[in-house]
Steps between C-alpha positions, in 0.01 A plus 500: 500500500657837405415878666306614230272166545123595604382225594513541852251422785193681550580850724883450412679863492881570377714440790867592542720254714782653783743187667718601744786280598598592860779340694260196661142489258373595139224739469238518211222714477231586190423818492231683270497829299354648833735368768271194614638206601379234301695212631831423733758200535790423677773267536782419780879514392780324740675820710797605418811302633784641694851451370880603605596780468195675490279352220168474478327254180238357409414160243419721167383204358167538761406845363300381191315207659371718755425776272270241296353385869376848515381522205286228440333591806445806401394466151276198585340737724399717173155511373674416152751282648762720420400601098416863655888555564633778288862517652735390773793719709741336717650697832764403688751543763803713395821363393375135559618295196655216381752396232355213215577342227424561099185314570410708819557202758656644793922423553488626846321547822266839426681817673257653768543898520642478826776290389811672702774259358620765211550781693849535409454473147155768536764728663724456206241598275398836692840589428518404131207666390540786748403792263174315395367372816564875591280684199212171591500646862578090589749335668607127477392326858680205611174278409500631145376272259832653285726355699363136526469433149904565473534248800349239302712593153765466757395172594451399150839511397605388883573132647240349715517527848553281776116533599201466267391817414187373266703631194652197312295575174614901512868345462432215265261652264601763236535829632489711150135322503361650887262806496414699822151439566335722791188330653257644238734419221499112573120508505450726222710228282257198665197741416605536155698237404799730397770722630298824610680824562549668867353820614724748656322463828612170587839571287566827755737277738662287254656822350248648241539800452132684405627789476716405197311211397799274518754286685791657708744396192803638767383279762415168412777377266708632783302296719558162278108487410498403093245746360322185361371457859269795473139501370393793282297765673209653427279724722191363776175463328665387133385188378716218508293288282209265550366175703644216305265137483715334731451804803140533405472137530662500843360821650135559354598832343406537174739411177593863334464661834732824548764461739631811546841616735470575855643656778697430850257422822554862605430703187162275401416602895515818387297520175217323719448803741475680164760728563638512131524833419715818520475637861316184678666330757424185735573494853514115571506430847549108553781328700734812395393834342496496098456867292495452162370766210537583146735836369485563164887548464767261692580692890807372629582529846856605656399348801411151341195442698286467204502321147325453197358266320354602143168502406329337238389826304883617515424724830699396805425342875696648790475363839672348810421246788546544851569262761269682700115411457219290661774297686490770759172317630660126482418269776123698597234239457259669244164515706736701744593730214130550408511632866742731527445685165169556653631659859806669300227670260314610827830617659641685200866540394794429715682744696820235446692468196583127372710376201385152496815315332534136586786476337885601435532748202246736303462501138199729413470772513833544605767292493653434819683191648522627845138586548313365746168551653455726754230666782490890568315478871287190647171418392268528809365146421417216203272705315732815485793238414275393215388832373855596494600236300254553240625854482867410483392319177318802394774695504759293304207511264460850484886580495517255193285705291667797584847345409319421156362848488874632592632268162258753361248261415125574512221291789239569374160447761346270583742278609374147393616198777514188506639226756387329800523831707272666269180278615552718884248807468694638780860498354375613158345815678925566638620430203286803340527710779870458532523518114193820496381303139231250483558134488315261211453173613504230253340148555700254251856626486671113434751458278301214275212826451763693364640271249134470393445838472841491256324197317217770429677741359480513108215151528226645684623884555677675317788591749626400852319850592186414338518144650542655856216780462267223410669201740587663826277524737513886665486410851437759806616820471672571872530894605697638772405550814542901550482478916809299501667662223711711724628254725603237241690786283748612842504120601635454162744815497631320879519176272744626207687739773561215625643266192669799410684560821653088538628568159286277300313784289663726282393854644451658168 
């Protein structure tokens, strides 16, 4: 059965299809020209294992099977049994690939993003390509994606070790013949039987440079990777060809399908709050704190607390992560959160200060590795503790858009969120008050939405923005509170006085 079949069940609509592959599961959801749900599936995939040295993989060979898991259960779920599907996007964690063979069987263990075990070699490669990484506004972390695809053309041309390291067929096969194939890549290929481009979201860690449009030529023969290694590029939302029999036969989607390039976990997030245009931004407040927007011309920052990503219409995506976020409430039961949002919203703000970092280090919105979190004065009991930390978080949100607004780029209201921490009326009310711009909630903001809402741009909208007018739901528009403006603007003067006085915030 091909795409432009109509003989589909009664009440059938055009659907577009969004899997996400996250470290543990598959996600697949259906999604119609108006941002309904039509139909879900999921799969399991084995966790990651732990290796020496710091390296994190997983069995590549387990990402297709549990893609067609998910689905067939979500295409059986179809009132046309999957006929109504007009295209597919994959989304994926970035920098998690895997190195195959001519006929795109895996050679090697896949490489999770967090793979540490090429730091050296990542660090090599910030220094190579110095003067590009510097005009990108990027720099090369020691989990780079770069870096580990030179450790295994190292270990390509390298005797075995003395321990098993899973990659016998990366040493015995023919090297001229391996291609780089980044999570969406491999199941692109399975999807349509052929070699399918990458987009330059996925590509970003491996070295891509969007800017440019091509490979860092002065890095990676330096590096030892053979350019033969690389897949072509091409930018999110292209097509990158169509369902083959075989894939249709496995999965339910329809032969002649569209399957069309995605983008990383984080940028598909993104796209699904519908913040995809000039001068929208998404506060994302889950374990850590996310803010991610769109600028219509590449900001670097000196600092190097944000990056970009490019966007699929040629625009660009700046934003940073914290490791500050809803962590700061770890370890309260959540019936006993329920309570103390309600006292604290009695009470009203703080008269403490609290940076709630749980960890060593900050990255976002300044980069610090001697931060650490701190109290100005004692909260009076649990419910001012609690307020306090909801505020703390507040603030690093509102001094992240004003270090974007500093880069001289424009944040524009409402601010749409996203996150865990977004479903707490009370700490959305902070957040605007502490920001003084309204808050848009938004109810689906998953990463396998947003590669659906990529899937329906150009099938059934004419662009992402068209897709996300017509997908996203708007949410709840949240509006400062103008009684406790005051107090949350000096608590958050005392709260950057602060940063800037242990030396961990540039005072200009």
């Amino acid at each position: 059965m091909t795409a432009s079949d109509t003989t589909t069940a009664p009440h059938a609509v055009p659907v577009v299809v969004g899997l996400d592959v996250a470290t543990a599961a598959v996600r697949v959801v259906c999604v119609d020209a108006r941002g309904r749900v039509a139909a879900e599936g999921g799969a399991d995939l084995p966790q990651p294992v732990r290796t020496p040295g710091g390296g994190r993989e997983q069995d590549a060979g387990t990402w297709w099977p549990a893609a067609v898991s998910a689905l067939r259960q979500a295409t059986s779920r179809l009132p046309g049994r999957g006929a109504e599907v007009r295209a597919i996007t994959v989304s994926a964690t970035s920098g998690t690939f895997v190195l195959a063979d001519s006929a795109g069987e895996p050679v090697c263990p896949g490489s999770m993003y967090d793979d540490r075990r090429a730091a050296d070699l990542n660090a090599e490669a910030q220094l190579l390509g110095a003067d590009r990484w510097k005009r990108l506004g990027l720099s090369v972390g020691p989990t780079a994606a770069l870096g580990r695809v030179a450790r295994l053309a190292r270990l390509s041309r390298g005797p075995a070790p003395a321990a098993d390291d899973g990659c016998d067929r990366l040493r015995s096969g023919d090297a001229g013949s391996f291609r780089v194939l980044h999570t969406p890549d491999l199941l692109g290929r399975h999807l349509t039987g052929a070699p399918v481009a990458a987009d330059w979201s996925h590509a970003l860690k491996t070295g891509y440079d969007p800017g440019a449009g091509e490979w860092p030529a002065e890095v990676l023969p330096a590096l030892g990777v053979p350019d033969t290694w690389l897949p072509a590029v091409r930018a999110p939302g292209s097509e990158a060809g169509v369902v083959c029999r075989r894939a249709a036969d496995e999965t339910g989607l329809p032969e002649g399908c569209s399957v069309r390039l995605g983008m990383t976990d984080g940028c598909a997030g993104q796209i699904a709050t519908g913040a995809v245009l000039p001068g929208r931004f998404v506060g994302v407040l889950g374990t850590t704190y996310v803010l991610k927007g769109v600028t219509r011309e590449l900001v670097t920052d000196p600092w190097g607390a944000m990056y970009s990503h490019r966007h699929p219409d040629g625009w660009w995506l700046p934003g940073g992560a914290s490791n500050t976020g809803g962590e700061a409430l770890a370890g309260t039961p959540a019936d006993r959160l329920a309570a103390l949002d309600a006292a604290a919203s009695a009470r009203g703000p703080a008269a403490c200060v609290h940076y709630p970092l749980r960890r060593e280090g900050e990255r976002y919105p300044f980069v610090s590795g001697a931060a650490r979190g701190f109290r100005l004065g004692a909260p009076r009991d649990d419910v001012e503790g609690h307020r306090a930390a909801l505020e703390g978080v507040a603030f690093l949100e509102r001094l992240a858009v004003d270090h974007a607004r500093a880069l001289g780029i424009a944040v524009d209201a409402p601010l749409y969120t996203a996150g865990g921490g977004s479903r707490s009326a009370l700490w959305n009310r902070v957040r605007a008050t502490a920001l003084d711009m309204p808050l848009r909630t938004v109810p689906r903001a998953e990463t396998a939405f947003g590669a659906a809402l990529i899937a329906a741009a150009g099938t059934l909208h004419a662009s992402l923005a068209d897709a996300t007018d017509a997908m996203v739901e708007p949410g709840q528009v949240v509006e400062p509170v103008p009684a406790e403006r005051e107090a949350l603007q000096d608590s958050y003067g005392r709260f950057t006085a602060e940063l800037r006085a242990r030396g961990w915030l540039d005072r200009d």
